[in-house]
C-alpha positions as CSV (number, residue, x, y, z in Angstrom):
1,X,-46.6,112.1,-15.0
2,X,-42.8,111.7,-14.8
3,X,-42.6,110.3,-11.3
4,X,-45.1,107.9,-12.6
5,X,-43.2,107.0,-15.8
6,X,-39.6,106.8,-13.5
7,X,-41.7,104.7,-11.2
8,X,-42.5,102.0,-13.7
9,X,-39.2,102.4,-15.3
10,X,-37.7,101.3,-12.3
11,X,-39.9,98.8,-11.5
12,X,-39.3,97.5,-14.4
13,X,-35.5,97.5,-14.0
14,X,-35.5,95.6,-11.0
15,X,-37.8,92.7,-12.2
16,X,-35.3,92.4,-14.9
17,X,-32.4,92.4,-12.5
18,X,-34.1,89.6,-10.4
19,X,-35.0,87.6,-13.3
20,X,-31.1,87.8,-14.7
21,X,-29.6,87.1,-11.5
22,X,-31.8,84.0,-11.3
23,X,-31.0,82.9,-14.8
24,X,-27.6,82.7,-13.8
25,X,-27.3,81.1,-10.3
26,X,-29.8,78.5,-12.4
27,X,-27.1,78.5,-15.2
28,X,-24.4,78.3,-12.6
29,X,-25.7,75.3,-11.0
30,X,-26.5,72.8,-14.2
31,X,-23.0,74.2,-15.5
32,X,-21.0,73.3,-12.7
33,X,-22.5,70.2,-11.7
34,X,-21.7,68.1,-8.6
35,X,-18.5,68.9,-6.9
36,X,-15.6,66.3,-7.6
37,X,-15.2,63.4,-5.0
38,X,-12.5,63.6,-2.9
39,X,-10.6,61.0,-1.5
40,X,-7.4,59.9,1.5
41,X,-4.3,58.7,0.7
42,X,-2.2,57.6,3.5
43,X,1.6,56.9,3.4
44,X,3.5,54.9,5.8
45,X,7.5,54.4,5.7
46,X,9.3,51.4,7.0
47,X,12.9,51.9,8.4
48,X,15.5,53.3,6.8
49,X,13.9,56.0,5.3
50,X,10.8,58.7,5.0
51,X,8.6,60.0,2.5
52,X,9.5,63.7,2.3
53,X,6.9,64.8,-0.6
54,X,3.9,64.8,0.7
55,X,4.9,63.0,3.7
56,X,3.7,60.3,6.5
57,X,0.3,60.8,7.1
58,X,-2.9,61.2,5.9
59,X,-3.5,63.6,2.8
60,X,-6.7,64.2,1.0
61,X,-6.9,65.0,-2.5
62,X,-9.7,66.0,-5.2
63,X,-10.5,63.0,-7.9
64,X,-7.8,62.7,-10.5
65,X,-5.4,64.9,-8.8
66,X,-2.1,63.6,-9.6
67,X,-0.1,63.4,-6.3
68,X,4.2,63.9,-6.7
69,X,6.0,61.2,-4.2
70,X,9.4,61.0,-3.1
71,X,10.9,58.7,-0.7
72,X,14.0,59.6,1.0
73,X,16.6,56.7,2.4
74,X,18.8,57.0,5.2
75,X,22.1,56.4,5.3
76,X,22.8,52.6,5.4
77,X,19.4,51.7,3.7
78,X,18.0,52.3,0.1
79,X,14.9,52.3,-1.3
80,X,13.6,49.1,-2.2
81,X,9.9,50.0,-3.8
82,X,6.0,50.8,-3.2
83,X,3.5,48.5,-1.7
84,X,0.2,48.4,-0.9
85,X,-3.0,50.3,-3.2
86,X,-0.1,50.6,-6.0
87,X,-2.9,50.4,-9.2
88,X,-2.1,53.8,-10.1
89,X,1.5,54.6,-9.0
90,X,3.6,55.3,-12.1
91,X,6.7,53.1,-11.2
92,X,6.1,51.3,-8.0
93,X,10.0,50.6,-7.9
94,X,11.1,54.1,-8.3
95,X,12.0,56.4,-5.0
96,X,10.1,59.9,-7.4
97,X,6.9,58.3,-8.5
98,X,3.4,59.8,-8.7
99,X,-0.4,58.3,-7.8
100,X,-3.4,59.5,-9.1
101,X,-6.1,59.9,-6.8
102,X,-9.0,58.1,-8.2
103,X,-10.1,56.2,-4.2
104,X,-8.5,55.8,-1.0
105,X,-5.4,54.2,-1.2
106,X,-2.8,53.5,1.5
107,X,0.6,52.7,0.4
108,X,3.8,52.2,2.2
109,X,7.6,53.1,1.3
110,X,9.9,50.4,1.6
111,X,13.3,50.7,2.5
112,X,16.0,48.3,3.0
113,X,19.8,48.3,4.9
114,X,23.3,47.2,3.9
115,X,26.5,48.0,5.5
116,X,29.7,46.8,5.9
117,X,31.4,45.0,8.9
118,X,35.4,44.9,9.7
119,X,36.1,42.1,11.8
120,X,40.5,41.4,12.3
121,X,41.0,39.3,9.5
122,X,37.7,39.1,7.7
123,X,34.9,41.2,6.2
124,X,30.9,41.3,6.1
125,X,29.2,42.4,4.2
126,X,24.8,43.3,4.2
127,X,22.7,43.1,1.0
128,X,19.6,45.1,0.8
129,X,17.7,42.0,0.5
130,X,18.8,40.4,3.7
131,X,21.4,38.4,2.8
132,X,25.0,38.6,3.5
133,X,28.5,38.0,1.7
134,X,31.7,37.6,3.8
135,X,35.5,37.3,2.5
136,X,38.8,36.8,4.4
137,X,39.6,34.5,7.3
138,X,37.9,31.2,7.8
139,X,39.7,29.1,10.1
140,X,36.5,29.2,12.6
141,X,33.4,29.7,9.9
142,X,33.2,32.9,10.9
143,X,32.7,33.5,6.8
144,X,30.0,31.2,6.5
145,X,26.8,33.3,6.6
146,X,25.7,31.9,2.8
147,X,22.7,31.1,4.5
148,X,21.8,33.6,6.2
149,X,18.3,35.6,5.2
150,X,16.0,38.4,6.8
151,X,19.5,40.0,8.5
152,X,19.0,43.8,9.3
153,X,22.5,44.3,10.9
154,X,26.0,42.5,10.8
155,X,29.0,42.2,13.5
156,X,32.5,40.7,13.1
157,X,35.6,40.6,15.6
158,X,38.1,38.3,15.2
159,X,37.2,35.2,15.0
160,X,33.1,35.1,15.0
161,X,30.3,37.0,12.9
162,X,26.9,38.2,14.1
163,X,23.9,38.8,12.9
164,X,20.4,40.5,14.0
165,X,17.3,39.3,12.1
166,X,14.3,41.6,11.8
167,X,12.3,39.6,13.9
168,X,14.9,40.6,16.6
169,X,16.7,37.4,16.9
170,X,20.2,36.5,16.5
171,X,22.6,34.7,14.2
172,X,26.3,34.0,15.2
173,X,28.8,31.9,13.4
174,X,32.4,31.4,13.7
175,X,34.9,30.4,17.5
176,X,32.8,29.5,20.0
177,X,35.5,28.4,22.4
178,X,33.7,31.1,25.1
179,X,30.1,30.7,24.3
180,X,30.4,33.8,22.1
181,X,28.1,32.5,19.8
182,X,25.4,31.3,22.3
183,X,22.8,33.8,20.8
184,X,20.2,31.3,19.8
185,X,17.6,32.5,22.7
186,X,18.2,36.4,22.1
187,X,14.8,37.6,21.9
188,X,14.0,41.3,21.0
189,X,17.3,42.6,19.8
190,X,17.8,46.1,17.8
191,X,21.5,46.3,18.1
192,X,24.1,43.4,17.9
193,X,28.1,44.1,18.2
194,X,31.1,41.5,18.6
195,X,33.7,42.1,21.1
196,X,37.9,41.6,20.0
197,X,37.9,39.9,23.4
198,X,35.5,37.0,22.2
199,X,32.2,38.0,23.3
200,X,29.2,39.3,21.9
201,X,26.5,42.3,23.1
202,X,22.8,42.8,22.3
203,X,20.8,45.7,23.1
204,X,17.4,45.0,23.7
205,X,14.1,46.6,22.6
206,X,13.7,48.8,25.8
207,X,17.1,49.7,26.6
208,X,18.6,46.8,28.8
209,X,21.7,44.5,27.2
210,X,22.6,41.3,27.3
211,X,26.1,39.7,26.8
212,X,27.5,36.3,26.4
213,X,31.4,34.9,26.0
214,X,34.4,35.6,27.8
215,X,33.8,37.6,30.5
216,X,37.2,37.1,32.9
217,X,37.6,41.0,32.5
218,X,33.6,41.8,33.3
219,X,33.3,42.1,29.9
220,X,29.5,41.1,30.2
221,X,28.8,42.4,33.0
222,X,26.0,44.7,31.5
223,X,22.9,43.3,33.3
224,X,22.2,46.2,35.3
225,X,22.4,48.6,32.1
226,X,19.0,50.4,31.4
227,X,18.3,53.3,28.7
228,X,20.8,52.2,26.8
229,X,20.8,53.6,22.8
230,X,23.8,51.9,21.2
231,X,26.3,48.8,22.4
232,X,29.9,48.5,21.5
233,X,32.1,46.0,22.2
234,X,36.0,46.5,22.2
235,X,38.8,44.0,23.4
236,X,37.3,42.6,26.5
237,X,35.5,45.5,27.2
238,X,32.4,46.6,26.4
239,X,30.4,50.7,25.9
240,X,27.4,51.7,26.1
241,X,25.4,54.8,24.9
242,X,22.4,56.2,27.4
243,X,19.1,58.2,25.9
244,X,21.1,61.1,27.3
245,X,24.4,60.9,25.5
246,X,26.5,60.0,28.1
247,X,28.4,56.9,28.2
248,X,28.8,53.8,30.4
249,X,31.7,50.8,30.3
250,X,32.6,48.0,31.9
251,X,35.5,45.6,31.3
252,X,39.4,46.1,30.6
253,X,40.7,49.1,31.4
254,X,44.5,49.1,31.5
255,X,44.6,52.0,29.1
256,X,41.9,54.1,30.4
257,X,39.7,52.9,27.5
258,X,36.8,53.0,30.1
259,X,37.2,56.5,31.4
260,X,34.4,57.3,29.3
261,X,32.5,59.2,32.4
262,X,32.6,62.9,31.9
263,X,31.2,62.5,28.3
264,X,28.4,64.5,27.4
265,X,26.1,64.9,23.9
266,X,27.5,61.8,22.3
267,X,25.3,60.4,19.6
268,X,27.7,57.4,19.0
269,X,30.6,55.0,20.3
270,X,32.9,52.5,18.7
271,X,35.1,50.4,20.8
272,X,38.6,49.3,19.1
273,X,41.6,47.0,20.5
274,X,42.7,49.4,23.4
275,X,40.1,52.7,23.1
276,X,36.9,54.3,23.1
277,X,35.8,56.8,20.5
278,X,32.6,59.1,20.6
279,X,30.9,61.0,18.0
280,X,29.4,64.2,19.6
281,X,26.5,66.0,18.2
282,X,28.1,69.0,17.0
283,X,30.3,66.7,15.0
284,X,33.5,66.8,16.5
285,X,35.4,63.5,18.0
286,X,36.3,62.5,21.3
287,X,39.0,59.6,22.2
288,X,40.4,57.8,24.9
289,X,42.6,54.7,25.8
290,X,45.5,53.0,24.1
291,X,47.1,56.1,22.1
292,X,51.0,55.0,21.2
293,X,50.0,54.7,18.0
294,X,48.2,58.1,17.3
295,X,44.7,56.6,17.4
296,X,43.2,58.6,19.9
297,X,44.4,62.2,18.0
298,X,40.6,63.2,16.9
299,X,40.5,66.4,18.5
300,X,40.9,68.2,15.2
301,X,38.3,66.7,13.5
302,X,34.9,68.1,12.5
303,X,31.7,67.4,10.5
304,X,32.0,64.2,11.7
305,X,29.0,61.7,11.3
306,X,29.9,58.1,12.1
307,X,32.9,56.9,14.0
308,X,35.1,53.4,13.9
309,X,37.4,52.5,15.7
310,X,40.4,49.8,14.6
311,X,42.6,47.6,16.4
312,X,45.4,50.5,16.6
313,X,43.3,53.0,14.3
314,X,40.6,55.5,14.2
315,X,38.2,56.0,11.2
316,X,35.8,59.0,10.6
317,X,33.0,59.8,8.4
318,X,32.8,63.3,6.9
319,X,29.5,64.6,6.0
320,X,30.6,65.2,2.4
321,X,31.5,61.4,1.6
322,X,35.0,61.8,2.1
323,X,36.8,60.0,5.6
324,X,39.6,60.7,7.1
325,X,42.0,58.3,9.5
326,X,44.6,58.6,12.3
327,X,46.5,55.7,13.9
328,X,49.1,52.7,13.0
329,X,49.7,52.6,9.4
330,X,51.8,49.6,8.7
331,X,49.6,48.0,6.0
332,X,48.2,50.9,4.7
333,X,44.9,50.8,6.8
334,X,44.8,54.9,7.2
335,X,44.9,55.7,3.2
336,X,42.0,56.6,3.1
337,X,41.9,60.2,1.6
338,X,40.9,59.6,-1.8
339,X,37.8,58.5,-0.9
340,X,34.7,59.4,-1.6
341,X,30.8,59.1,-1.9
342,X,31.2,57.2,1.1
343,X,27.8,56.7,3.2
344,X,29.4,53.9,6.2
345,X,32.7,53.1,7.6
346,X,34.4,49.9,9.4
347,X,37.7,49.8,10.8
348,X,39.1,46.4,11.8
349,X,41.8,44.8,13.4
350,X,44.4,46.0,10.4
351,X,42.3,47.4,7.3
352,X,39.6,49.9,6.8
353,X,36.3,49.2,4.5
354,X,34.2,52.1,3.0
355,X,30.6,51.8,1.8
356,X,29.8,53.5,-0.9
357,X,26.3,55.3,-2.3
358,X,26.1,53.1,-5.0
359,X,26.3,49.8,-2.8
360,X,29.8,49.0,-3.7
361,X,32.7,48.9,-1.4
362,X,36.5,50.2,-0.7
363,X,38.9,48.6,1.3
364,X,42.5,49.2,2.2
365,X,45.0,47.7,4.3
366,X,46.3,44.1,5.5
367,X,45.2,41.8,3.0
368,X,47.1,38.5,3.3
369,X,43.9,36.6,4.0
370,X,41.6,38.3,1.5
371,X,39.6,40.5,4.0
372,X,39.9,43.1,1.1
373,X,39.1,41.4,-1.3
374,X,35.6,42.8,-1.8
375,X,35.8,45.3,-5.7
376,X,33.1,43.2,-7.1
377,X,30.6,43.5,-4.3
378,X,27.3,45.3,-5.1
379,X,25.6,45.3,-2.0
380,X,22.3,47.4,-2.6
């Protein structure tokens, strides 16, 4: 009678069990309901930046989740705002934002560029929106650029300015004695640069160059040039960077401004009135050329990030902001150690301009014709 009783007991049990777990999953489901939609969003960057929270790509998130966004700029460029599927973005002109995901949205970072350009006896200067400003010397019209709109990049020498618009043609105003400013057919350019020996250099979209102006020193003779990274044009020569950091030059080379050969891991190149200067990856500073006055004495220096070289001077870029100069000093062009917060350099023929992180510019040295003359420019 006890295994019977125990029996039934048991079976008992278990038909409760079974009925309990039931109940629940049952429960379960009505109390959960449907899982939440989930939906894409897909960030794109234009130049001049990234988006470093989440990222470039595709990311998909649960309905409602709210998504943080930061865009980062690069040096050169700030950001500018967000387009696209905005609707829910918090502040669409703000670089930290956030978007709630309530459908696919694709949005894109903007970013835009301004810099500064040291010509010898005038300054340039880039807006973010694509314009440009210019003060100093203006016996040519090499200051006239008033008009100019869409410019990604400027370039000044002596006596002509340059500009590249984004749809990779080219502006030039300013001496045109030498056909320097014959850029009007320059069709897919990412890099202009204007020489001190009146001429002007383009790099093209796949890595050949094209030069116009005087050329009695070969100057221009780049037309053979191929996986080229970066131009620089110098007095009446010109530099160019390869995909594998070394270095190629034609033109003048009566100070051994050219001897540029042996060069190795160089990630940049400025040409000045008599020498070369390279920027090597690890940060330090190579020089050669024209040296009388102490321009080419860059051995020392280290956490280098951008390079400029002057008429008779040398300007570098720390990566803390600060910059530091060697060369002729006469005007004043190498006081530049109280600077700081600096994000570009330009060193022309006799003064020195600094770009600053909050858009405004420095500038010391030779002043008589204004090229300095640039404390109210706000340039992002």
């Amino acid at each position: 009678m006890k295994i019977i009783l125990n029996s039934r007991r048991h079976h008992y049990v278990a038909r409760v069990s079974i009925f309990l777990i039931a109940v629940a999953l049952i429960g379960g489901m009505v109390g959960c309901g449907s899982p939440a939609p989930s939906y894409n969003l897909t960030i794109a960057s234009t130049n001049g930046g990234s988006v470093t929270t989440p990222g470039d790509g595709t990311f998909t998130y649960d309905e409602g989740t709210v998504v943080n966004l930061v865009a980062e700029a690069e040096e050169g460029y700030q950001f500018v705002n967000w387009t696209g599927d905005v609707g829910t973005i918090a502040a669409v002109n703000n670089a930290t934002t956030t978007i709630t995901m309530n459908g696919d949205y694709t949005i894109t970072a903007n970013f835009a560029p301004y810099m500064v350009a040291a010509g010898s006896w005038h300054t340039v200067g880039l807006k973010s929106d694509g314009t440009a400003v210019a003060v100093g010397n203006n016996t040519y019209g090499q200051c006239n650029v008033g008009g100019w709109t869409d410019i990604t990049q400027v370039a000044a020498d002596g006596w002509h300015t340059v500009g590249l618009k984004d749809d990779g043609t080219v502006v030039a105003v300013g001496d045109n004695a030498y056909g320097e400013c014959a850029v009007g057919g320059w069709t897919g350019i990412v890099q202009v640069t204007a020489g001190w020996g009146v001429h002007t250099v383009g790099l093209k979209d796949d890595g050949t160059v094209v030069a116009v102006g005087w050329n009695d020193d070969g100057q221009c003779d780049v037309g053979d040039w191929t996986g080229i990274d970066q131009v620089a044009a110098g007095f009446r020569f010109t530099v160019g960077l390869k995909e594998d950091g070394t270095v190629v030059a034609v033109g003048k080379n009566e100070y051994g401004q050219r001897n540029v050969g042996g060069w190795t891991d160089i990630t940049q190149v400025s040409a000045g009135g008599g020498h070369t200067v390279g920027l090597k990856e690890d940060g330090t500073v190579v020089a050669v050329g024209w040296n009388d006055d102490g321009q080419c004495n860059v051995g020392g220096w280290t956490d280098i990030t951008q390079v400029s070289a002057g008429g008779y001077h040398t300007v570098g870029l720390k990566e803390d902001g600060t910059v530091v100069a060697v060369g002729w000093n006469e005007y004043g062009q190498c006081d530049v150690g109280g600077w700081t917060d600096i994000t570009q350099v330009s060193a022309g023929g006799y003064h020195t301009v600094g770009l600053k992180d909050d858009g405004t510019v420095v500038a010391v040295g030779w002043n008589d014709d204004g090229q300095c003359d640039i404390v109210d420019w706000t340039l992002n």
